[in-house]
N, C-alpha and C positions, 0 to 999 in steps of 0.2 A: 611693623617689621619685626622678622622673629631675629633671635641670636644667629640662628643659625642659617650660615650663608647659603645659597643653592648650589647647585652644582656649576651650573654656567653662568652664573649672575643676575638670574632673572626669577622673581619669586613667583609668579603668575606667566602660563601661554599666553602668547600673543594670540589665538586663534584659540576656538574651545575645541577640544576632541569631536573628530565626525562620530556622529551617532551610526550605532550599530545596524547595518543593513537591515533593510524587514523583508525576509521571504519571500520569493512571487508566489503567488495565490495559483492551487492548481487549477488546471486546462480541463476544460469540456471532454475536451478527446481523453483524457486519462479518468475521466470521471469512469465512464464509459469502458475504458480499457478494464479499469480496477472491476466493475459489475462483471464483465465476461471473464475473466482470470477467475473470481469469485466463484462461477457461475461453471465452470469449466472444473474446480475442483467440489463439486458437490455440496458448496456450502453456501445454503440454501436460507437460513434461519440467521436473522438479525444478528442474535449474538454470536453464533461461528464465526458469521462474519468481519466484526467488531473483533471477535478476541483474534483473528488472522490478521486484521489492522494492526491492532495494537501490541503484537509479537511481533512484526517489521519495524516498525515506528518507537519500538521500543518506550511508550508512554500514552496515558489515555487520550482518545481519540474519539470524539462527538459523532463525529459525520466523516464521510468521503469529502465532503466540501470543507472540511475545518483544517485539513491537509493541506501542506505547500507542494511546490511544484518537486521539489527534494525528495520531501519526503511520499511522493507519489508514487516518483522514479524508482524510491529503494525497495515500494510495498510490491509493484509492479518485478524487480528482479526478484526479489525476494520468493514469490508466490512462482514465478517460471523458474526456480532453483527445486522447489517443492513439485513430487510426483500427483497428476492429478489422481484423483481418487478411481481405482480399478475400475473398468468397464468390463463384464461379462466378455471371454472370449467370442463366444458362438452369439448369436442373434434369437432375439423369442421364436420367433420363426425355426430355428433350429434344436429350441429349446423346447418344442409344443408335446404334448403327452400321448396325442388323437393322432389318428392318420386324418388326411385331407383328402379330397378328393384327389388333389394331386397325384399322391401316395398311393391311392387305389388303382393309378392306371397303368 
């Protein structure tokens, strides 16, 4: 027993502190989700990809699957806050150099 008393009388909890919740493990659907988000702004390449992870999530980031269901959600607003990467107004087709037959008639 030390000198010094506790505060309410009691040197030890009755009960140990609950352990700190563990994350749910992200969703098939958000797997998915995260690929077409990914996949919708042009980035195309492992590490784009990986560093657009790990600018939401704010810390290194292995895989899409090493992700909790939280921090799915934030990579998910986070990328639908971000403009996707320009698309060409006009279409190839309106972009072509040649007349077509089309054009010739």
């Amino acid at each position: 027993m030390s000198d010094d008393p506790s505060l309410f009388g009691d040197d030890e909890p009755a009960q140990p502190a609950p352990a700190a919740p563990t994350p749910a493990p992200i969703a098939g659907w958000q797997v998915d989700l995260l690929r077409k988000a990914l996949d919708a702004r042009g980035l195309t390449t492992m590490e784009e990809r990986q560093q657009a992870i790990e600018a939401a999530v704010e810390h290194p980031a292995e895989s899409l699957r090493s992700l909790s269901h939280d921090e799915a959600l934030r990579v998910l607003s986070r990328l639908g806050q971000d403009r996707p990467t320009e698309h060409p107004a006009a279409s190839a087709w309106d972009q072509r150099d040649e007349d077509t037959w089309i054009d010739r008639l």
